[in-house]
DOKOL-459494 format. One record per residue (C-alpha): residue number from 1; residue in one letter; x negated, y negated, z negated. Coordinates in pm, whole numbers, plus 50000, padded with zeros to 5 digits. Layout:
<filums>
+-----+----+-------+-------+-------+
:   i : aa :     X :     Y :     Z :
+-----+----+-------+-------+-------+
: NUM :  A :     X :     Y :     Z :
...
+-----+----+-------+-------+-------+
</filums>
This chain:
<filums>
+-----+----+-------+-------+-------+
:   i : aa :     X :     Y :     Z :
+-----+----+-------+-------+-------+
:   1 :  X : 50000 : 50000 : 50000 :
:   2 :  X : 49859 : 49613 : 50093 :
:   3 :  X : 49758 : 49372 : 49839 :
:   4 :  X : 50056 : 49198 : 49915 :
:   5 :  X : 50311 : 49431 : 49895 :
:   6 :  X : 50173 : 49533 : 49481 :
:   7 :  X : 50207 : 49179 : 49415 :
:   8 :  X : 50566 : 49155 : 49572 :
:   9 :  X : 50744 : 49493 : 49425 :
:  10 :  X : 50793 : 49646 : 49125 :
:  11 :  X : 50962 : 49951 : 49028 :
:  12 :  X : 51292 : 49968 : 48816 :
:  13 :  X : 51407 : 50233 : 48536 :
:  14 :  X : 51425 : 50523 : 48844 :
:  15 :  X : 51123 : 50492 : 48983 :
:  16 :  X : 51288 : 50306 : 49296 :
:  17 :  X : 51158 : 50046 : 49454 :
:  18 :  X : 51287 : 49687 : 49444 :
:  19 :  X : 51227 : 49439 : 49663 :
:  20 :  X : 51251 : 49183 : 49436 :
:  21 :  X : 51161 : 49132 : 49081 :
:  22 :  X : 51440 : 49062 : 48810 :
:  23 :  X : 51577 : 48692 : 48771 :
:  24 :  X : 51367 : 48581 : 48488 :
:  25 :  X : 51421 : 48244 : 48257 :
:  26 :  X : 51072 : 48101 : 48369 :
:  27 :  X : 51095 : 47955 : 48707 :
:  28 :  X : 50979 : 48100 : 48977 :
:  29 :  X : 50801 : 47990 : 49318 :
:  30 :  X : 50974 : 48220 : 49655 :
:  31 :  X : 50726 : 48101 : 49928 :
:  32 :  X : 50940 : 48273 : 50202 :
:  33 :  X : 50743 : 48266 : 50541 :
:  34 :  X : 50507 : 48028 : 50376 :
:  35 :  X : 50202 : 48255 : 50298 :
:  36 :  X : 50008 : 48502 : 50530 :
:  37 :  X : 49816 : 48766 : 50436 :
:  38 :  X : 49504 : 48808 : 50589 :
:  39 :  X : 49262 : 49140 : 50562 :
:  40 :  X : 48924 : 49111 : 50738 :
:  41 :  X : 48640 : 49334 : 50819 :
:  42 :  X : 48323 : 49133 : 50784 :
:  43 :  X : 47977 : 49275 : 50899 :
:  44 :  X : 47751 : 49300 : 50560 :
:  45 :  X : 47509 : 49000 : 50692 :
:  46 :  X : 47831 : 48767 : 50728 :
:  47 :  X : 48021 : 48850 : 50384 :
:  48 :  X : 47850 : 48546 : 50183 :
:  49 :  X : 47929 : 48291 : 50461 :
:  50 :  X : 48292 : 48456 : 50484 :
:  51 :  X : 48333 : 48438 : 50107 :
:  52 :  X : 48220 : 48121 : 50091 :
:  53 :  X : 48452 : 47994 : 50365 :
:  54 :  X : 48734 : 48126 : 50142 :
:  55 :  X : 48679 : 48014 : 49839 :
:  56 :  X : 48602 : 47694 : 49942 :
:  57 :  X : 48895 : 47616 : 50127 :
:  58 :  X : 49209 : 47483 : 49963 :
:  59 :  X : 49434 : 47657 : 50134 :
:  60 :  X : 49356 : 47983 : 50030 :
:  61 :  X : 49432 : 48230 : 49732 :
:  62 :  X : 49387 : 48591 : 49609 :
:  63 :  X : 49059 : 48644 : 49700 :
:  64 :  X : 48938 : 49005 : 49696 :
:  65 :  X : 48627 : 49160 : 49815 :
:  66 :  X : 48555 : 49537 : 49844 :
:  67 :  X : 48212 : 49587 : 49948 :
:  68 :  X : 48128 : 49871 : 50237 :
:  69 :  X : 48538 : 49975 : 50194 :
:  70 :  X : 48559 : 49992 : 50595 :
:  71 :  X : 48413 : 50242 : 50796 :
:  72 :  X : 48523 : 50167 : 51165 :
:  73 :  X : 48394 : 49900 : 51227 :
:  74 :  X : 48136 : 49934 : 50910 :
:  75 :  X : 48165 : 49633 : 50675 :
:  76 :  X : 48329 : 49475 : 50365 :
:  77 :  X : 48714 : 49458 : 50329 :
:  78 :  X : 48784 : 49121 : 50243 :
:  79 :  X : 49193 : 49008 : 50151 :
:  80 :  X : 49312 : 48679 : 50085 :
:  81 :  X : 49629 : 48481 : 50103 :
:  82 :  X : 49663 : 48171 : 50314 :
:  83 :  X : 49931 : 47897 : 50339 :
:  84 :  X : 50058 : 47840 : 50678 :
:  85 :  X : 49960 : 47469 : 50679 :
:  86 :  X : 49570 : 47602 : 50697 :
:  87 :  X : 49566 : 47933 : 50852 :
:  88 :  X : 49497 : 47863 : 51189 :
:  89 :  X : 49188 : 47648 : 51059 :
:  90 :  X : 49074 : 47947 : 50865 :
:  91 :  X : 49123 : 48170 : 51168 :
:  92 :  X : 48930 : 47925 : 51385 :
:  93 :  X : 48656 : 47885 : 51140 :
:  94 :  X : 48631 : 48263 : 51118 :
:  95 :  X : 48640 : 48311 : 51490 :
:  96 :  X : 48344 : 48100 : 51479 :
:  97 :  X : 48161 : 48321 : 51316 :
:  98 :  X : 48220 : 48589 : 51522 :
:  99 :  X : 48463 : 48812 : 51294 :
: 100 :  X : 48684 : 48913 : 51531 :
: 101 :  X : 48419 : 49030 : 51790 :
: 102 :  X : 48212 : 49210 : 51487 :
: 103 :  X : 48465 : 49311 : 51280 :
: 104 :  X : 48847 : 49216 : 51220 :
: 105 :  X : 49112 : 48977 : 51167 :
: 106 :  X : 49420 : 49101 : 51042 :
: 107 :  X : 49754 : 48856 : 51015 :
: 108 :  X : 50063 : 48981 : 50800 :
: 109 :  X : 50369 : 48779 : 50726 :
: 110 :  X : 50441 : 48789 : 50365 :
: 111 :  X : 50844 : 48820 : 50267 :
: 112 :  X : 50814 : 48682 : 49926 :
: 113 :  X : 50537 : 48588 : 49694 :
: 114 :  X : 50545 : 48471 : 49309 :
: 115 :  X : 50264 : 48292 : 49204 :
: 116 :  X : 50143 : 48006 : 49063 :
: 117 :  X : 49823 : 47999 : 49260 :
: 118 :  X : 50003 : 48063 : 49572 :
: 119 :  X : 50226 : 47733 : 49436 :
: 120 :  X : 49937 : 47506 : 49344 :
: 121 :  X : 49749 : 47627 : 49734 :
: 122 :  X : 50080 : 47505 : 49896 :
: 123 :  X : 50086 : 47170 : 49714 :
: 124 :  X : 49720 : 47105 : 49786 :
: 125 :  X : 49746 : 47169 : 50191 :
: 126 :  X : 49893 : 46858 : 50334 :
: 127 :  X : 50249 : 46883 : 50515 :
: 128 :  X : 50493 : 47207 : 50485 :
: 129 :  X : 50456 : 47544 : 50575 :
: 130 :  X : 50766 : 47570 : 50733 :
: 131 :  X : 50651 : 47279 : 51020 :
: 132 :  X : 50355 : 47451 : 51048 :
: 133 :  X : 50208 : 47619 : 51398 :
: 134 :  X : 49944 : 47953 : 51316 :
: 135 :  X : 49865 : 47929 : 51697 :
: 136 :  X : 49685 : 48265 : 51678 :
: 137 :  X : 50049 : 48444 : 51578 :
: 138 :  X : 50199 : 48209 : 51864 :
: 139 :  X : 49956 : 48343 : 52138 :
: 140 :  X : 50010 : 48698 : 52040 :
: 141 :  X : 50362 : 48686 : 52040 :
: 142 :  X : 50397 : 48468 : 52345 :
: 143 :  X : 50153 : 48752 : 52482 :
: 144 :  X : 50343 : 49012 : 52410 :
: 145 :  X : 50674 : 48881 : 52502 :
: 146 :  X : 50571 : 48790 : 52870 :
: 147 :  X : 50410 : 49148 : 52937 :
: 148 :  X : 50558 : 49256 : 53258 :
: 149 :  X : 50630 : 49600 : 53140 :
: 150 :  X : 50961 : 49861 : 53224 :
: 151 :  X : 51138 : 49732 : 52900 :
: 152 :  X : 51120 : 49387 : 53061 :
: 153 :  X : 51243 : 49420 : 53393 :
: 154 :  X : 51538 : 49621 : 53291 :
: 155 :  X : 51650 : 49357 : 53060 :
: 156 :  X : 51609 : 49099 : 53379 :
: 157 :  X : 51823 : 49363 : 53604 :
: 158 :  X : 52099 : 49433 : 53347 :
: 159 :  X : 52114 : 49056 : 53252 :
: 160 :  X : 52091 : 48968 : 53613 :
: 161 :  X : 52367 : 49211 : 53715 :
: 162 :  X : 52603 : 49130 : 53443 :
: 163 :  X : 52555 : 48782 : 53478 :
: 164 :  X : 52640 : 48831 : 53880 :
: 165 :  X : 52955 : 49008 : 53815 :
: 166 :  X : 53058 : 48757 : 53552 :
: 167 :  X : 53020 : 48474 : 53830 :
: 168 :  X : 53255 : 48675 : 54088 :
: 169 :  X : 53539 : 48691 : 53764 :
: 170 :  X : 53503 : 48362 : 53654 :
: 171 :  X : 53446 : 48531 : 53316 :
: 172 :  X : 53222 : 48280 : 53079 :
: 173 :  X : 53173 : 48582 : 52804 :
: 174 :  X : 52998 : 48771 : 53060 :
: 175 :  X : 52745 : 48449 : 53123 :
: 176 :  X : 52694 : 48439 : 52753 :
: 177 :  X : 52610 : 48792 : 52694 :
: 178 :  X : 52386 : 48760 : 53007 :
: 179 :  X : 52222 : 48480 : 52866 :
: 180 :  X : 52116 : 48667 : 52499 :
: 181 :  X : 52023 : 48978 : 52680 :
: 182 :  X : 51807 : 48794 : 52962 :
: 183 :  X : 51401 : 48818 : 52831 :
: 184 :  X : 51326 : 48540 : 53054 :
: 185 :  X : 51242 : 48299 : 52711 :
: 186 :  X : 50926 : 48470 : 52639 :
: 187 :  X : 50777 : 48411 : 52989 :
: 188 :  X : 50914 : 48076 : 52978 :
: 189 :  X : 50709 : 47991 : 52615 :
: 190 :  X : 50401 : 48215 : 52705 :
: 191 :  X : 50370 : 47958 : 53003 :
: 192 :  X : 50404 : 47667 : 52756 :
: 193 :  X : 50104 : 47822 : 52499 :
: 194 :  X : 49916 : 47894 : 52786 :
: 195 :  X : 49929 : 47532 : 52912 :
: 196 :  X : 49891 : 47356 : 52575 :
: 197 :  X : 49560 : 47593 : 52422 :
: 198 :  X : 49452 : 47623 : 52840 :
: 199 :  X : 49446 : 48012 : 52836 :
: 200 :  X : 49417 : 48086 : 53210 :
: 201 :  X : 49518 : 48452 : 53182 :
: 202 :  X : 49845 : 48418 : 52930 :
: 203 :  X : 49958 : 48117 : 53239 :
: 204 :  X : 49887 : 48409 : 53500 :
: 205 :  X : 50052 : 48638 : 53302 :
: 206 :  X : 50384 : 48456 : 53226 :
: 207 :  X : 50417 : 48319 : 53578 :
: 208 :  X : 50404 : 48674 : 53721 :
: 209 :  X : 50623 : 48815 : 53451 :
: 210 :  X : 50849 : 48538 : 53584 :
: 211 :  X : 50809 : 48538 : 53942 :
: 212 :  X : 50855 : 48952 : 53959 :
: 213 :  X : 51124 : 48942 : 53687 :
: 214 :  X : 51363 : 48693 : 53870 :
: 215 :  X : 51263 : 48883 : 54146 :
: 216 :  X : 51368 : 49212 : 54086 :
: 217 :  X : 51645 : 49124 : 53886 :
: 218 :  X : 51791 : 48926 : 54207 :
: 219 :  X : 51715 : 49215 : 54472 :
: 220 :  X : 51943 : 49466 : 54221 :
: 221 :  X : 52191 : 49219 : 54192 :
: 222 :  X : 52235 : 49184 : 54582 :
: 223 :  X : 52186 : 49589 : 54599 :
: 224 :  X : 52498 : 49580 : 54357 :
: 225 :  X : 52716 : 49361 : 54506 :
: 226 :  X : 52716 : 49539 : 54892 :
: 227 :  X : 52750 : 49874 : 54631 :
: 228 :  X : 53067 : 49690 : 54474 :
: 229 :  X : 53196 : 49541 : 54761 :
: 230 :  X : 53158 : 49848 : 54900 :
: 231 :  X : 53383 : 50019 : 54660 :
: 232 :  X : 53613 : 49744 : 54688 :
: 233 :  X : 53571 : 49627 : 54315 :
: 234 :  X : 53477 : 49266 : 54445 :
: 235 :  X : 53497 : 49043 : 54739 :
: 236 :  X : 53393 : 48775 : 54890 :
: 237 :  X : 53709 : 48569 : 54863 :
: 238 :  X : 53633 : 48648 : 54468 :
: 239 :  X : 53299 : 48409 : 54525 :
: 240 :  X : 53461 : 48158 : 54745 :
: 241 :  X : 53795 : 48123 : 54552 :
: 242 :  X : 53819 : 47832 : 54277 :
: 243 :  X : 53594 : 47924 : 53980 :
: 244 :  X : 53695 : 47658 : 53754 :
: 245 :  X : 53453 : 47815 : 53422 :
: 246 :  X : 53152 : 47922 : 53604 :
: 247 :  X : 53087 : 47645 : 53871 :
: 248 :  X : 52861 : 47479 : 53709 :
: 249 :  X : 52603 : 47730 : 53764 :
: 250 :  X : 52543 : 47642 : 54125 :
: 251 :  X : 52629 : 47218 : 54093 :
: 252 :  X : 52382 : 47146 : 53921 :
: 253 :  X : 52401 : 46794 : 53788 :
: 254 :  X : 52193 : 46526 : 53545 :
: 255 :  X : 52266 : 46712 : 53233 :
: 256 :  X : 52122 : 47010 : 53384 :
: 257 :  X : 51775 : 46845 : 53319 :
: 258 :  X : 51897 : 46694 : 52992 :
: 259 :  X : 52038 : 47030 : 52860 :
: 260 :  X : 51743 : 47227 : 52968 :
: 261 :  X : 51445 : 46969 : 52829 :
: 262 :  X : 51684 : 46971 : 52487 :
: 263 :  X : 51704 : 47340 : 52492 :
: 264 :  X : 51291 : 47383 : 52547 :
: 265 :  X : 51225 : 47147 : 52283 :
: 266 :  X : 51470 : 47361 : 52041 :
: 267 :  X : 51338 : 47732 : 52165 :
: 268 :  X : 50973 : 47621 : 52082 :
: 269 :  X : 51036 : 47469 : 51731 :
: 270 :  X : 51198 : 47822 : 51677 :
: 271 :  X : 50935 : 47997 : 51833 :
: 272 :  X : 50690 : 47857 : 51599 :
: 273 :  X : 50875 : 47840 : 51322 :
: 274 :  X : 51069 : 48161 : 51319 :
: 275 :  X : 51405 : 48053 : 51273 :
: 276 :  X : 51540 : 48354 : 51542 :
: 277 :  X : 51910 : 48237 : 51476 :
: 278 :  X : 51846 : 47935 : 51668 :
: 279 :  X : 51663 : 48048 : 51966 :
: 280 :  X : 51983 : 48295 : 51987 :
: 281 :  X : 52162 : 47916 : 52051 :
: 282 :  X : 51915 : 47816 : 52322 :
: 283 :  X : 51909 : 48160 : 52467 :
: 284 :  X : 52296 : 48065 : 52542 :
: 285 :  X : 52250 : 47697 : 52653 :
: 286 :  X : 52070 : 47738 : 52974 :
: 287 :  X : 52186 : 47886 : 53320 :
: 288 :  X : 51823 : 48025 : 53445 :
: 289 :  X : 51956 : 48395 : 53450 :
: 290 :  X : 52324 : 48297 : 53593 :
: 291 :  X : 52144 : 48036 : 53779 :
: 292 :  X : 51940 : 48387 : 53941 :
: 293 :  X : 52243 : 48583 : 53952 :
: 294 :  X : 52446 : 48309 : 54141 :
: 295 :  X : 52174 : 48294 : 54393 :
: 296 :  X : 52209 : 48690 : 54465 :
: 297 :  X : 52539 : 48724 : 54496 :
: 298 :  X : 52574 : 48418 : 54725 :
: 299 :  X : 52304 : 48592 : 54956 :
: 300 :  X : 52485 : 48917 : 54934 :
: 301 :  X : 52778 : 48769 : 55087 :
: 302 :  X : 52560 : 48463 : 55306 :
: 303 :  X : 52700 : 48180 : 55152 :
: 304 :  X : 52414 : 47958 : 55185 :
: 305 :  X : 52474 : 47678 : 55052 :
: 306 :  X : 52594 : 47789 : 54703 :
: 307 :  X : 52257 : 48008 : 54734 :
: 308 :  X : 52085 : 47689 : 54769 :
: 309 :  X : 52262 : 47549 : 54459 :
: 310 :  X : 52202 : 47805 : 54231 :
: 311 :  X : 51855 : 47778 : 54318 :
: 312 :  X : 51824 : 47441 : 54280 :
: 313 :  X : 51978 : 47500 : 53906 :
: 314 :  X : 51777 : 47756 : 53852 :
: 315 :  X : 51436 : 47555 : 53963 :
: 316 :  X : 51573 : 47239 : 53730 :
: 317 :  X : 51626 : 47522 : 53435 :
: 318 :  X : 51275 : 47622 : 53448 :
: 319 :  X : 51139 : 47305 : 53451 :
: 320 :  X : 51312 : 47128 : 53191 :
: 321 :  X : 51183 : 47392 : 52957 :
: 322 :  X : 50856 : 47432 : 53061 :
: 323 :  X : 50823 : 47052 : 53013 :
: 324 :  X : 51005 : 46987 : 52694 :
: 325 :  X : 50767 : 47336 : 52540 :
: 326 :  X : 50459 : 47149 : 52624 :
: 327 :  X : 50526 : 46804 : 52496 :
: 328 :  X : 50646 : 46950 : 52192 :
: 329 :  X : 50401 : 47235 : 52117 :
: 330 :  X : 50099 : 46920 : 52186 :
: 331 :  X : 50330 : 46708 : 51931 :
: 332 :  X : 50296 : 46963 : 51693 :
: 333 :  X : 49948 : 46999 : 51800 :
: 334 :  X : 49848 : 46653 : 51774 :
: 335 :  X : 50030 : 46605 : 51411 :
: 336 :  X : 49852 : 46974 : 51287 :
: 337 :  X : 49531 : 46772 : 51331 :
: 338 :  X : 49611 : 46440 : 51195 :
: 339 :  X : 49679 : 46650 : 50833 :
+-----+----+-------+-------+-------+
</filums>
């Protein structure tokens, strides 16, 4: 068991776990999402500058050293707790001193921590933990997100499809559930890390994730609408007829732009600071996968210019958010080094 997670549960009269101590009179300091837990693997020759760097540094806590405790790759075990405010200095600094190429860097979110050191670390780092960007955890998770991989597409051809039939029966519930299950997000922010801390391969990587996803996701869409038509299900009277809810998606307008910077600006503050309940919100506010789906089901039946539309939307979409995620993720950049 971690460091962190002996410090965080106890055990009740049955020998069960808890996940939370008793309520006790004294109070108490719940640093939820506020403290990391870092474990590194430092090569003998580097332990005193690591310690050093540690224990010097106000924004960290629980220090604990185990000499020679690793074994691949060889070197001392070192743990420590780190407010969010200065992790991404610590990581930096650490970096430097070629840790992660020698040895290890480990980052662990911690669920709940009660401490008073952990209390007095927070109140010494200047601003609050919950504003605060660990861009190494960003990057990864950006990373990961925007890998082009079997999982991904078939989220892009499911929300694609669903999102094309939803546009042929005017039916708004089946642009919203194509919206939340669309993966497109991940691309989108990987693009906007990439840009901001000018990693060439994570840009490469989230514009092909993009480029193929879309892509794909349009080709099956078309595929299923001649397979639909086909069984008479739809029509193309269905796409031409008045679609009062859904036309939007290919007239684009002004508050296209407006709606899609707004909704980049809110998707990255919840990217970096893990509030998942609103990027559910902006996951539902923008038209980039009906935008797609529009586009391929006009094609399927050659109507051109409501192709051309939906394209347009889609293109206005994708900018809007790339744009707003930059300026804000070099906002938050600029303000992380002002503290």
């Amino acid at each position: 068991m971690e460091i962190a997670e002996i410090v965080a549960l106890r055990r009740n009269g049955t020998g069960e776990r808890l996940t939370a101590p008793p309520a006790r009179s004294t109070p108490e300091q719940w640093l939820d999402d506020r403290v990391l837990h870092l474990r590194i693997i430092v090569p003998p020759d580097r332990t005193t500058a690591v310690r050093e760097l540690l224990t010097g540094n106000d924004a960290v806590t629980h220090i604990v050293v185990l000499p020679g405790a690793a074994v691949e790759p060889v070197g001392d075990l070192l743990f420590c707790d780190v407010v969010r405010e200065g992790a991404s200095a610590i990581i930096e600094r650490l970096r430097g001193l070629g840790i992660e190429r020698d040895g290890s860097i480990m980052l662990e979110k911690v669920d709940t921590t009660l401490s008073a050191a952990a209390d007095r670390a927070e109140r010494r780092v200047p601003g609050l933990g919950v504003d605060a960007v660990v861009w190494e955890e960003i990057e990864h998770a950006t990373a990961e997100e925007s890998e082009l991989s079997g999982a991904y597409l078939t989220f892009m051809i499911v929300a694609t499809v669903i999102a094309g039939i939803g546009v042929l029966l005017d039916q708004p519930i089946l642009i919203v559930g194509a919206m939340v299950v669309g993966p497109e997000f991940g691309p989108l922010a990987a693009l906007c890390v990439g840009i901001v801390r000018r990693r060439g391969r994570l840009i490469r990587r989230a514009l092909l994730a993009l480029v193929v996803g879309f892509a794909v996701g349009m080709l099956v869409t078309v595929a299923t609408t001649w397979v639909l038509d086909a069984l008479d299900l739809v029509n193309k009277s269905m796409l031409l007829g008045p679609r009062p809810l859904t036309e939007f998606i290919w007239q684009p307008d002004a508050l296209s732009w407006v709606i899609g910077f707004l909704a980049g600006v809110a998707g990255m503050l919840s990217l970096t600071s893990a509030k998942a309940g609103t990027l559910v919100g902006v996951l539902i506010s923008v038209t980039t996968v009906p935008a797609a789906a529009n586009v391929a089901v006009a094609l399927a039946y050659g109507v051109t210019n409501e192709a051309a539309g939906s394209a347009l939307q889609l293109l206005i979409n994708v900018g809007a958010i790339v744009t707003a995620g930059v300026l804000t993720l070099s906002v938050q950049r600029f303000a992380a080094r002002r503290h």
